[in-house]
C-alpha positions in Angstrom: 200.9 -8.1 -28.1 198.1 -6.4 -26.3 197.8 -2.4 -27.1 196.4 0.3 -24.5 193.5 0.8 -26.5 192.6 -2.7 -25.0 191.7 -1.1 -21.8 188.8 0.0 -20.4 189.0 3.5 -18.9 189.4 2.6 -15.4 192.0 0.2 -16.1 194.1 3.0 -18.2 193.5 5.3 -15.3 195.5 2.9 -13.2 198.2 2.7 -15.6 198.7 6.4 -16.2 198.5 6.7 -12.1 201.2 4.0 -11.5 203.1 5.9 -14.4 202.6 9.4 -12.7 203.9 7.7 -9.8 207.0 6.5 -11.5 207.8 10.1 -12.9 207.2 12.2 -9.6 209.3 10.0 -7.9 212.5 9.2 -10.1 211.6 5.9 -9.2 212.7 2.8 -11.1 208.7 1.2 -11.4 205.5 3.0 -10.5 202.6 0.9 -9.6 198.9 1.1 -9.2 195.9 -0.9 -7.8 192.1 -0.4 -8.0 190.4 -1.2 -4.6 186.8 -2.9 -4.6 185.1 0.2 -3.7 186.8 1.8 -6.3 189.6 3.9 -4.7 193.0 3.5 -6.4 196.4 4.2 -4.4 199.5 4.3 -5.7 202.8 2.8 -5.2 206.9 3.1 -6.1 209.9 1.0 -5.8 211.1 1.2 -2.2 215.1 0.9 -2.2 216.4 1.3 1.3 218.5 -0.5 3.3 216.9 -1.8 6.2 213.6 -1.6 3.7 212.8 -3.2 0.0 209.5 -3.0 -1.9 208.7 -3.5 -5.3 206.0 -1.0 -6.4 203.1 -3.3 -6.6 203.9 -4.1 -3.0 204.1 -0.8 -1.9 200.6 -0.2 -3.7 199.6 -2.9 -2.0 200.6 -1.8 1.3 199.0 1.7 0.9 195.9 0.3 0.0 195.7 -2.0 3.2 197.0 1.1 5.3 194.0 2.7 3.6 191.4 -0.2 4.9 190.8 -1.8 1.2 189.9 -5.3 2.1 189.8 -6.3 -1.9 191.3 -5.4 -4.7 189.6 -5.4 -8.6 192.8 -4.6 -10.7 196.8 -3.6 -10.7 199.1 -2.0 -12.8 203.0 -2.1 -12.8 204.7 0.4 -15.2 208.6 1.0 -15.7 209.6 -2.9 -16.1 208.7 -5.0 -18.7 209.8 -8.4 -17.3 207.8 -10.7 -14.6 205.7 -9.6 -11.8 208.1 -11.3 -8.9 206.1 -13.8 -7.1 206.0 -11.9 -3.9 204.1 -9.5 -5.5 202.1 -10.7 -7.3 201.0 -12.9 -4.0 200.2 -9.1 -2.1 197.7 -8.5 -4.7 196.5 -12.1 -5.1 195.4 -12.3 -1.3 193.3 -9.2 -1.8 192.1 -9.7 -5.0 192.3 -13.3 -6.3 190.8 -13.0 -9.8 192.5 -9.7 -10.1 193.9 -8.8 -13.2 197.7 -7.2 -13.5 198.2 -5.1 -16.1 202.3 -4.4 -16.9 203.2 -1.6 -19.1 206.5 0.4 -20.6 207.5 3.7 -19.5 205.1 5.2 -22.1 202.3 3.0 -20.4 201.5 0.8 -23.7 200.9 -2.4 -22.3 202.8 -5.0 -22.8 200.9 -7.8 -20.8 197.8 -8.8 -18.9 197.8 -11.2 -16.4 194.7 -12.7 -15.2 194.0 -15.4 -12.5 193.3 -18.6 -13.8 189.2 -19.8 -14.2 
């Protein structure tokens, strides 16, 4: 099982941002993404009722809001189980060979998914 010491630094910046996230908010998952320029935005699980996001999709969102048009990486923090497909589709159409990197409340990762070569 991969470790946070695995990362490079701007990869564990987007983990401990989706996990400050996740703690300001209350929220059940905190997510981060890394744009191609190098911006990161930030993202929580949206729970309404006429409005559902996961966090990665509401990082997602942000970023486009923001006028990223690619993203290099992603980070989900607060569930340990699957990226849902949805999802992980947001950040695939901005960032195909991004990586996703999912960690546990203490952000230690727990897995890395990369597109396939």
């Amino acid at each position: 099982m991969p470790d946070s010491t695995e990362l490079d630094p701007e990869d564990s910046k987007i983990v401990t941002l989706a996990r400050s996230a996740m703690a300001r908010t209350g929220a059940a998952e905190g997510a981060a993404v890394r744009d191609t320029d190098g911006r990161t935005y930030t993202g929580t699980t949206v729970a309404l009722p006429s409005l559902a996001l996961s966090a990665l999709q509401s990082a997602v969102a942000a970023a486009v809001a923001s006028g990223a048009v690619g993203l290099e990486a992603a980070a989900v923090v607060g569930s340990t189980g699957p990226v849902d497909d949805a999802s992980l589709a947001a950040v695939r159409e901005l960032g195909p060979a991004a990586a996703v990197f999912l960690a546990d409340t203490n952000g230690a990762l727990v897995d890395a998914l990369r597109a396939a070569e």
